[in-house]
C-alpha positions in Angstrom: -147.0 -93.0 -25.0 -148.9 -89.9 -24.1 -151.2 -90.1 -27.4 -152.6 -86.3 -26.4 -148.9 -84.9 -26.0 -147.4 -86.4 -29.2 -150.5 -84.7 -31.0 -151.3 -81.8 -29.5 -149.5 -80.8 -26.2 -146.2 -80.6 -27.7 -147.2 -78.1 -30.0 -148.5 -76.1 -27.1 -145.5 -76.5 -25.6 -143.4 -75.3 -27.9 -144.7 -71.8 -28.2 -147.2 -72.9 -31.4 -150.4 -73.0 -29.6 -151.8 -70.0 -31.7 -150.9 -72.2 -34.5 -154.2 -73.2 -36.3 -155.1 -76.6 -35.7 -158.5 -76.8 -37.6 -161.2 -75.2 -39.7 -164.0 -75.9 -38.4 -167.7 -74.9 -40.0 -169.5 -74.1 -36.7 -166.5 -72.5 -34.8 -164.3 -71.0 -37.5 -160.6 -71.2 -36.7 -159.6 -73.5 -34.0 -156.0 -73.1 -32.6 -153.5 -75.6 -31.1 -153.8 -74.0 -27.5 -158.2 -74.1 -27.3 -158.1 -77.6 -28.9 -155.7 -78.8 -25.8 -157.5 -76.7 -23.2 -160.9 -78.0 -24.5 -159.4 -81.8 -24.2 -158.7 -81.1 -20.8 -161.6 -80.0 -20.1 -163.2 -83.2 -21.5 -161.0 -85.7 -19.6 -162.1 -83.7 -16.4 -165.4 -84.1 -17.1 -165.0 -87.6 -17.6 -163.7 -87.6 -14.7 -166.2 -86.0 -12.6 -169.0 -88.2 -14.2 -166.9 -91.1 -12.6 -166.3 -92.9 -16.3 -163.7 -95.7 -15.4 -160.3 -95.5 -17.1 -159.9 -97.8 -19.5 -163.5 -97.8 -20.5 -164.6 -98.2 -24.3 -166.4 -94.2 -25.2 -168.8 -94.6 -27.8 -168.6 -91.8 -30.7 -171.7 -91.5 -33.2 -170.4 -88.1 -34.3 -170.2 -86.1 -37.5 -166.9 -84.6 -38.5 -166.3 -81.2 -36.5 -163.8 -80.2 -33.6 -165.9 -81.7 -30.9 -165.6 -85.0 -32.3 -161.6 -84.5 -32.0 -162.1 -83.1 -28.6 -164.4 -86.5 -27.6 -161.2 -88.5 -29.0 -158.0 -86.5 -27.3 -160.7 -86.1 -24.4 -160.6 -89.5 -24.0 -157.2 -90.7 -24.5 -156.6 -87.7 -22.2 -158.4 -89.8 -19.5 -157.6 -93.3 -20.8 -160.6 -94.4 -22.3 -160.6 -96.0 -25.7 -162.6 -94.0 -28.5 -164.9 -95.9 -31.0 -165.7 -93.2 -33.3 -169.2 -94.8 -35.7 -171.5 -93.0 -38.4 -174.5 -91.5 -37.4 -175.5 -92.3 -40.5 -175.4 -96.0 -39.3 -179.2 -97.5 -38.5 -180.5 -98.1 -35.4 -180.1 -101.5 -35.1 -176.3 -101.2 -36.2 -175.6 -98.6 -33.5 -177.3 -100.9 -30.8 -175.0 -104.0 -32.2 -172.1 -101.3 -32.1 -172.9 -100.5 -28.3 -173.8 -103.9 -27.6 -170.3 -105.1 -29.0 -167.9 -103.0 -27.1 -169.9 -102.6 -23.8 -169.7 -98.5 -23.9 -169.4 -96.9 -20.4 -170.6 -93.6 -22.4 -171.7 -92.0 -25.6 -170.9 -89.0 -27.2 -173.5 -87.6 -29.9 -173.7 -85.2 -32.3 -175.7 -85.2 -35.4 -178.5 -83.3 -37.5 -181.2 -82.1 -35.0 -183.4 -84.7 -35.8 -181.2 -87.7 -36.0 -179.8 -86.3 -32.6 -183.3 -86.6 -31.1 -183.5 -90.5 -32.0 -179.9 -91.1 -30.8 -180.6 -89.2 -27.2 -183.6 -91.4 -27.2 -181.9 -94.4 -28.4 -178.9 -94.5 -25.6 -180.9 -92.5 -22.9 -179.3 -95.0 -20.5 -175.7 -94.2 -21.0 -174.0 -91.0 -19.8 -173.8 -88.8 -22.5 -171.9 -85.6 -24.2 -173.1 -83.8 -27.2 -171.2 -82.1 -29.7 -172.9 -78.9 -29.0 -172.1 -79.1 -25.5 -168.4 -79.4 -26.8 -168.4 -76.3 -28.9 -170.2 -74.6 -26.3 -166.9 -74.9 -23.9 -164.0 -74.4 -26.3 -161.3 -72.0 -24.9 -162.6 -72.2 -21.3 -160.2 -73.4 -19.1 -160.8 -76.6 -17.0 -159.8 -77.4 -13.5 -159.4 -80.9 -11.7 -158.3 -82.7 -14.9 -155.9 -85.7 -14.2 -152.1 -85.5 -16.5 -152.4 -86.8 -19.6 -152.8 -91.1 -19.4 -149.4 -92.6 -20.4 -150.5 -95.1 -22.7 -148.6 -98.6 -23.0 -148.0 -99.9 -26.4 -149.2 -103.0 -26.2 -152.7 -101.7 -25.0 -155.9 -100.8 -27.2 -156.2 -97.2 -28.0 -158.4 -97.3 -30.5 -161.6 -99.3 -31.2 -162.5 -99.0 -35.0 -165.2 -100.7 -36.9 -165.3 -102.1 -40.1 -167.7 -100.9 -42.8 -169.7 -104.2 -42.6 -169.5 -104.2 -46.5 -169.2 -108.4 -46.3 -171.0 -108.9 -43.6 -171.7 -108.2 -39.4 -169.1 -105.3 -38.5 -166.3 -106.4 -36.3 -164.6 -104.4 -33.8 -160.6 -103.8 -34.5 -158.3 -102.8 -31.5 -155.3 -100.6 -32.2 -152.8 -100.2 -29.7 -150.9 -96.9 -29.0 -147.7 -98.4 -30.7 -150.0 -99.0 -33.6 -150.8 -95.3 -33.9 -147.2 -94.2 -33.7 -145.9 -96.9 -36.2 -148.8 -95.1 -38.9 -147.4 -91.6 -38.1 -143.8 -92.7 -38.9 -145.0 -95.0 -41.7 -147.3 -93.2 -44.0 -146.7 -90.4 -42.1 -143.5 -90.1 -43.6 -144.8 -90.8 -47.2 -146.9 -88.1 -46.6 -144.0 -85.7 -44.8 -147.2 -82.5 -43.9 -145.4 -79.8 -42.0 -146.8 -76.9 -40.0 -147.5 -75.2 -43.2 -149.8 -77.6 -44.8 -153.3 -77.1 -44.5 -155.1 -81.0 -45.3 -158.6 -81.7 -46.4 -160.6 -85.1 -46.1 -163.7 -86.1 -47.4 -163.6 -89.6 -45.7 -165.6 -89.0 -42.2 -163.5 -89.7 -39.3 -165.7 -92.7 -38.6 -164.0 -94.5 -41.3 -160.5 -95.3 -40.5 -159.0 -93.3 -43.5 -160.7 -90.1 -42.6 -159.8 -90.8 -39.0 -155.9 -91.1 -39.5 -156.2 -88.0 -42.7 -158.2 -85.9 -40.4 -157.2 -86.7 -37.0 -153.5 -88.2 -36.9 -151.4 -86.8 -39.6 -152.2 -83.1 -39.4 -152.3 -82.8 -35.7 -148.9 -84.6 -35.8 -147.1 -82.4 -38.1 -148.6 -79.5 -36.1 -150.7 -78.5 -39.5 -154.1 -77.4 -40.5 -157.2 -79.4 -41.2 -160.3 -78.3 -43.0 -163.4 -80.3 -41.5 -166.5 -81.2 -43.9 -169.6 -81.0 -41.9 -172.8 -83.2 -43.2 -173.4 -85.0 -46.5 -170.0 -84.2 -48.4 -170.6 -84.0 -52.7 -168.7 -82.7 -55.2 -170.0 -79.1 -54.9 -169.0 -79.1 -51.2 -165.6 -80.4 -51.8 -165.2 -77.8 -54.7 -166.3 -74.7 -52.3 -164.8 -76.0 -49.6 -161.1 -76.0 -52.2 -161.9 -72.7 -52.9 -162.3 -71.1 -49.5 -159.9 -72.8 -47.6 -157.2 -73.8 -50.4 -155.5 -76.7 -48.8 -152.3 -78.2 -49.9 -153.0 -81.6 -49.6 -156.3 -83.5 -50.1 -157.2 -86.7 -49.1 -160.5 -88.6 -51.3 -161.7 -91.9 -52.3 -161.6 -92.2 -55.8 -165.9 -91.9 -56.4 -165.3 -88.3 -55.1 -162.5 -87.0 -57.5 -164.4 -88.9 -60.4 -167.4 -87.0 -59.2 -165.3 -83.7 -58.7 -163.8 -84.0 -62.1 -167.3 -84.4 -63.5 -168.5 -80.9 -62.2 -165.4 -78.6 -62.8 -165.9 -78.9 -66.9 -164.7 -75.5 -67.7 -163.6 -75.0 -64.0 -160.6 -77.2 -64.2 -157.9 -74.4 -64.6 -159.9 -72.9 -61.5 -158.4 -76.0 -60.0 -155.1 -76.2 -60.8 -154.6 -72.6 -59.8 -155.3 -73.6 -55.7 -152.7 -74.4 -53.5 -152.6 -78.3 -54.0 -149.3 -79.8 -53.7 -151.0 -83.4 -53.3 -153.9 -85.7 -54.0 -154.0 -88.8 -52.0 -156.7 -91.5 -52.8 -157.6 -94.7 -50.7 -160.7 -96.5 -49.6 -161.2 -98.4 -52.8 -159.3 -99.3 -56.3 -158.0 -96.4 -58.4 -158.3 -97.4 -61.8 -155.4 -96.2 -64.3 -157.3 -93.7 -66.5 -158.7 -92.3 -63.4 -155.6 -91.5 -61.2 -154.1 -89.4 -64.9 -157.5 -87.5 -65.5 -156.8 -86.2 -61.6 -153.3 -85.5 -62.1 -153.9 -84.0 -65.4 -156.7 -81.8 -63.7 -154.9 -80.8 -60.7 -151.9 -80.5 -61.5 -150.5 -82.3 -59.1 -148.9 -86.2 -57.7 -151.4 -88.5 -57.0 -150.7 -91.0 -54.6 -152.5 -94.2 -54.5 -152.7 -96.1 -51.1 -153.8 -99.2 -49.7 -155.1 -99.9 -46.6 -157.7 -101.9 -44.1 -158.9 -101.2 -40.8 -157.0 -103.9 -39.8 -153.7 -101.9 -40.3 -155.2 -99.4 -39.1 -154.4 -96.9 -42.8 -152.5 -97.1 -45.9 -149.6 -99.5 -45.5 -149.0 -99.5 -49.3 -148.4 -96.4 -51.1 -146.9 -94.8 -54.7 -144.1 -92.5 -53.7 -145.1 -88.9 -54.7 -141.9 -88.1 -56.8 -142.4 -91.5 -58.7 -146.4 -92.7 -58.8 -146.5 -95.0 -61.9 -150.0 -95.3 -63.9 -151.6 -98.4 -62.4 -149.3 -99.1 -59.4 -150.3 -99.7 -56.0 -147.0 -98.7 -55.0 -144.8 -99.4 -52.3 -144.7 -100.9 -48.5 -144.7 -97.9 -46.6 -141.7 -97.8 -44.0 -141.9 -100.0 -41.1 -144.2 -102.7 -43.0 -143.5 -105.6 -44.9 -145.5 -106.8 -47.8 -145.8 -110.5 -48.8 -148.1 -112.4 -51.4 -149.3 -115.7 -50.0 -151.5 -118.7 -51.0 -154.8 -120.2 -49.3 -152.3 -122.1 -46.8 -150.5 -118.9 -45.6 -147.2 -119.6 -48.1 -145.2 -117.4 -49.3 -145.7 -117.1 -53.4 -142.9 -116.1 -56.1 -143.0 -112.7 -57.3 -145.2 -112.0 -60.2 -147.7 -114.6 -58.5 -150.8 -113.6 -57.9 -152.3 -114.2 -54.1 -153.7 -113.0 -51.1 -152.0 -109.7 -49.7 -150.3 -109.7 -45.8 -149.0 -107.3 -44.1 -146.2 -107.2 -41.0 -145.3 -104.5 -39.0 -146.3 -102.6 -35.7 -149.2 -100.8 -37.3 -151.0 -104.4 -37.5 -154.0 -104.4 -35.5 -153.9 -106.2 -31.7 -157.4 -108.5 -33.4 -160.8 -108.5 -33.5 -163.1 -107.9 -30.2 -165.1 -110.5 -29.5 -164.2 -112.6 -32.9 -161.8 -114.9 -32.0 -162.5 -117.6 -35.0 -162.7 -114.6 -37.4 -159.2 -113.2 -35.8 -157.6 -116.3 -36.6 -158.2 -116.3 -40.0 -157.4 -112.7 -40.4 -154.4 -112.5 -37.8 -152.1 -114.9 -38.8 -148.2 -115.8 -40.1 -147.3 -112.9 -37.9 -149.2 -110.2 -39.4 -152.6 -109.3 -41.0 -153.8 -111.2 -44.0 -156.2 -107.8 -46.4 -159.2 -109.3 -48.4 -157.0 -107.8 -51.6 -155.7 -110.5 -54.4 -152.3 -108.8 -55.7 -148.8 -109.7 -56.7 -145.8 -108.1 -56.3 -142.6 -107.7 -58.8 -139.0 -107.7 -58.6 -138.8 -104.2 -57.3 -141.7 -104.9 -54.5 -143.8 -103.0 -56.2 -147.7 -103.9 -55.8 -150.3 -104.2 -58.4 -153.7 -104.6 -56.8 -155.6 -106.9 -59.0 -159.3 -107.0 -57.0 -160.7 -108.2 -53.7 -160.4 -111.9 -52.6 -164.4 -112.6 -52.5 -164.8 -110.1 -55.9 -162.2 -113.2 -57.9 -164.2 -114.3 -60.2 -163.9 -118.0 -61.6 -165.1 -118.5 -65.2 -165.2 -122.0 -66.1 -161.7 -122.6 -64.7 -160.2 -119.3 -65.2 -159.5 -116.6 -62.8 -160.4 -113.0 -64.0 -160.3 -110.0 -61.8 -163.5 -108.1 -62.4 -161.0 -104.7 -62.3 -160.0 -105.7 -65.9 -163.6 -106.3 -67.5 -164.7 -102.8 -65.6 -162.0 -101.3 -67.1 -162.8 -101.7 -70.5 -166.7 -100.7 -69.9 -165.2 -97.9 -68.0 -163.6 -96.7 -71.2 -167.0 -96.8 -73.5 -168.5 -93.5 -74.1 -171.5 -92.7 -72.2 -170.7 -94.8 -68.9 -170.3 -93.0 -65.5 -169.7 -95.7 -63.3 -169.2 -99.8 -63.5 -169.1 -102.8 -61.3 -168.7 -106.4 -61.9 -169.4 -108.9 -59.3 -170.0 -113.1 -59.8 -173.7 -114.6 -59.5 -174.3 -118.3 -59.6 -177.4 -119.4 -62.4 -179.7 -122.3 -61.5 -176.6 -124.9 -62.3 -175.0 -123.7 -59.7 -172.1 -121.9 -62.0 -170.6 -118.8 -61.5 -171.0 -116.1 -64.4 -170.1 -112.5 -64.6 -172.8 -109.8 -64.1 -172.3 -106.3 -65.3 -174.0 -103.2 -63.6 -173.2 -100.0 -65.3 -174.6 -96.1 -63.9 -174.8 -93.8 -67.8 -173.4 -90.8 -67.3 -175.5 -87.0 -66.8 -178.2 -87.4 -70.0 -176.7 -90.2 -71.9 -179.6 -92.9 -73.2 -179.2 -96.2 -71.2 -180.0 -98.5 -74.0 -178.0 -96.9 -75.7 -175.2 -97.0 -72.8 -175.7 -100.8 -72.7 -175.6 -101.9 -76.5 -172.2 -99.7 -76.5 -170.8 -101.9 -73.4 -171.7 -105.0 -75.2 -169.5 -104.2 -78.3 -166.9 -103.1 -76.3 -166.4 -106.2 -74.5 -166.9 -108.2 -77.6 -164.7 -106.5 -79.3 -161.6 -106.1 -76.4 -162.3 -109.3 -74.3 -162.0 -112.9 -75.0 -165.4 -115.1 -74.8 -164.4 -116.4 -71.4 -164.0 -112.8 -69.7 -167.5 -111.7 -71.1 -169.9 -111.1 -68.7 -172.9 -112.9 -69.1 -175.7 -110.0 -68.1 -175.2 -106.3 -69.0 -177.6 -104.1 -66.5 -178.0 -100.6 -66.4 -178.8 -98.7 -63.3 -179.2 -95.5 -61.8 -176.4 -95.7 -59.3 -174.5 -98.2 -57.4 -175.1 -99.1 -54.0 -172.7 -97.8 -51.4 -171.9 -98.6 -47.7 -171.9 -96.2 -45.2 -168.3 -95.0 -45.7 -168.9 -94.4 -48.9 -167.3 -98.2 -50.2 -168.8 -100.2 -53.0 -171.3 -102.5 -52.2 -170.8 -105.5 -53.6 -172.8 -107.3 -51.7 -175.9 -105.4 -52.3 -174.7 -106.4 -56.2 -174.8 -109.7 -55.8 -177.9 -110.1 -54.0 -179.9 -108.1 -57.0 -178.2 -110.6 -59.4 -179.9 -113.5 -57.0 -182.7 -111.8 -56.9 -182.9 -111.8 -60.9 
C-alpha cells in the first residue's frame, strides 16, 4: 500500500492538485499539488541525510502542515512516524525517544519550548517545522518512488496518553490504516467538498486520523488549530473558516456551548453538517444541548489507540440519546468476562474489538500485549453491554468500576445526577480506599463561572440524597477549581485518586 498515493498522490493525479488540502495559520491555503511536492521533498532529504528505511522518525510537533509533511515525508521514504506532544515533559519525551530507538527527530514548537527540545535531542538528526514551511511549493529532485508499504508491517507508531500509567508504544500496520478509512471512514462519508475541523492535536490518535487520514482521503479540506486550543479559538476559527464537519471531545463543546450564550443562533447559521465527539464519555444531556445548539447530528464514537480510532459509532441519520452506537464496518464488537468469554446480551463486561484496524501490539510490552491483545482482537479498558440490536451503551472504564460494599456502580450514573444540579460545571467520581482498606466513592465537582462553591456542594448533596439510593452515595463531596487533565486533553483519573489518598 502506497500510504502517500492513497492520500495524496491520487488526488494530484487526477487533475485536483489545486484542490485545497489544508488551512493552515502560518501558510494560509495549502493545496493538494504543494502538500505532495513538499512530501517529496522530505523523503529526499531523508534520504540525503542517509536515515535508514524502516527507521522509527520521532515527531514532537504542533498541529500545522509541516507536521503532515514530516508524516507523508516519511511514509514517502518508509520510515514509521511517531507523532508526541510537545507539550509532553522532558523526561516523557526522553522515555518516548528511548522507547522507539528514533533514527531522527522532527521539532516544532513555541520558540522557547523549541530551544529546550533542540537542546534536548541535539544528538539526533533533526528537521524543524519552520524549515518545512520554509520549502513548500519548491520542487525536490533525487527523491526515491513512493515506499510500497506491506500490510502486515508497522506504519504508524502511536503513544498512549499515559493517563493509567508509563505510556506504551502501539504499532499500526498499513492494512490497519486502510481498514479505518473504509470503517469509520465510511460512517463519516467527507467528500471533496467538506471542509473538517479538529481540536484533538494530531499527537493524539483521534486528532491524527480526523486531521490527517479522513480529509486527505476524501480529497477535502482541513482547518489546522495551531497552539493552546479553547473555546474562543474554536469559535473564531468556526467563524472564519466555516467547516462542515467538526471533530471535538466532549470538554470542548461543553466549553463551546458555555461561551456562545446569546451566540448560539451565530452557530447554527455556519456550514455544519456534523459534530463528531470521541476521546472520552458523552453524557446524554450533553450530546442534545450540542445538537440542539448546532443544529446538527451528533455522532458519538468510541475508540483506543489500540484500534487505532473510533471502531464504535451512532449512525448520523439515527444517533439515539445515550447510545454509543454501532460497530463500525469491518469490526466486530463482543462483551466478555475477566476470562476472555463471551457474555449474553444485556450483560455488562469488558468491551473487545476484531477486525483489521486492531493494532499489530505494544513495542517493547510484551506482558502488557498479552493482556491487551488477546481472543483474536483488542480487549478497550471500557465496561459496556450490548443489546439485541448490537447496539452499545458505554457504562464507564474498567479501573473507574466502582465496588460499593458488593455492588457495582458505574461512576457515569452518580456524575450524571450531580451533572444535572444547578451551579455545577464539571464532575468526576473516582473510588479511594479509607484506612479499612474499603472502597468508597469520592466526588470532585468544578462550580460553574461565579456560582458559590459551598453553595455548589450542599446542592450536590441533596441531589444525590434525594435521586440515589444510600449504596450509590458517594462518601466525600469536594469542590475544586478544575479537574486535572492529561496531555491530550483526557480526564485524569489518576491524578483524582491520588488527591483522595492524599486526604
Amino acid at each position: 500500500m502506497k500510504l502517500v498515493q492513497r492520500l495524496v498522490g491520487r488526488h494530484v493525479d487526477a487533475g485536483d492538485g489545486e484542490r485545497v488540502a489544508y488551512h493552515d495559520p502560518d501558510l494560509g491555503p495549502v493545496d493538494y499539488a504543494r502538500l505532495y511536492e513538499a512530501a517529496r521533498a522530505y523523503a529526499a532529504d531523508l534520504h540525503d541525510r542517509g536515515i535508514p528505511v524502516g527507521a522509527n522518525g520521532l515527531l514532537v510537533a504542533d498541529d500545522s502542515v509541516a507536521t503532515v509533511v514530516a508524516v507523508l515525508g516519511l511514509w514517502w521514504y518508509g520510515c514509521v512516524p511517531v507523532p508526541v506532544s510537545p507539550a509532553l515533559t522532558d523526561a516523557e519525551l526522553r522515555f518516548v525517544a528511548a522507547d522507539c530507538g528514533a533514527a531522527m527527530v522532527h521539532l516544532d514548537a513555541p520558540a522557547a519550548r523549541q530551544a529546550v527540545l533542540a537542546a534536548e535531542f541535539a544528538g539526533l538528526p533533526g528537521t524543524t517545522g519552520d524549515g518545512v514551511r520554509a520549502a513548500v511549493g519548491d520542487r525536490a529532485a533525487g527523491a526515491p518512488d513512493p515506499f510500497d508499504w506491506p500490510a502486515d508491517r508497522p506504519a504508524l507508531l502511536q503513544y498512549t496518553s499515559g493517563s493509567t500509567g508509563e505510556p506504551k508504544g502501539v504499532l499500526h500496520s498499513a492494512a490497519g490504516i486502510e481498514a479505518v478509512l473504509d470503517g469509520f471512514g465510511r460512517v463519516l462519508a467527507l467528500g471533496p467538498d467538506d471542509v473538517t475541523m479538529c481540536t484533538a492535536k494530531m499527537s493524539f490518535g483521534y486528532g491524527f486520523g480526523d486531521s490527517v487520514l479522513f480529509p486527505l482521503a476524501a480529497g477535502a479540506a482541513a482547518v489546522l488549530l495551531r497552539g493552546p486550543v479553547d473555546a474562543q479559538v474554536v469559535l473564531a476559527a468556526l467563524r472564519r473558516h466555516r467547516p462542515t464537519v467538526l471533530f471535538s471531545v466532549p470538554r470542548m463543546y461543553a466549553a463551546l456551548l458555555s461561551v456562545t450564550g446569546a451566540g448560539a443562533e451565530d452557530l447554527r447559521r455556519q456550514r455544519l453538517r456534523l459534530a463528531v465527539s470521541a476521546g472520552e464519555h458523552l453524557p446524554v444531556h450533553l450530546s442534545e444541548r450540542v445538537r440542539e445548539t448546532l443544529g446538527v447530528p451528533v455522532v458519538n464514537g468510541l475508540g483506543a489507540t489500540e484500534v487505532l480510532h473510533i471502531v464504535v459509532a451512532t449512525p448520523p441519520d439515527r444517533a439515539t440519546p445515550g447510545s454509543t452506537g454501532v460497530a463500525v464496518p469491518g469490526v466486530t464488537v463482543t462483551v466478555r468476562d475477566a476470562d476472555g468469554r463471551p457474555v449474553p446480551d444485556g450483560t455488562d463486561g469488558r468491551l473487545h474489538i476484531a477486525g483489521p484496524c486492531v493494532a499489530l501490539g505494544y513495542l517493547n510490552r510484551p506482558d502488557a500485549e498479552r493482556r491487551t491483545f488477546a481472543v483474536g482482537g483488542a480487549f478497550t479498558s471500557d465496561i459496556v453491554h450490548v443489546a439485541d440490536d448490537g447496539e452499545v451503551r458505554y457504562l464507564c472504564r474498567a479501573d473507574d468500576l466502582l465496588n460499593l460494599g458488593g455492588y457495582k456502580v458505574a461512576p457515569s450514573e452518580v456524575e450524571g445526577v450531580i451533572r444535572k444540579t444547578d451551579g455545577v460545571a464539571d464532575c468526576a467520581v473516582i473510588a479511594a480506599t479509607d484506612d479499612d482498606g474499603l472502597e468508597s466513592a469520592v466526588a470532585y465537582a468544578v462550580p460553574a463561572p461565579g456560582a458559590d462553591p459551598v453553595e455548589v456542594r450542599r446542592a450536590i448533596l441533596r441531589s444525590i440524597r434525594a435521586e440515589l439510593t444510600a449504596f450509590k452515595r458517594p462518601a466525600r463531596v469536594e469542590v475544586l477549581d478544575a479537574l486535572p487533565v492529561t496531555s491530550t486533553g483526557k480526564l485524569a483519573r489518576y491524578q483524582l485518586r491520588g488527591l483522595a489518598r492524599d486526604r
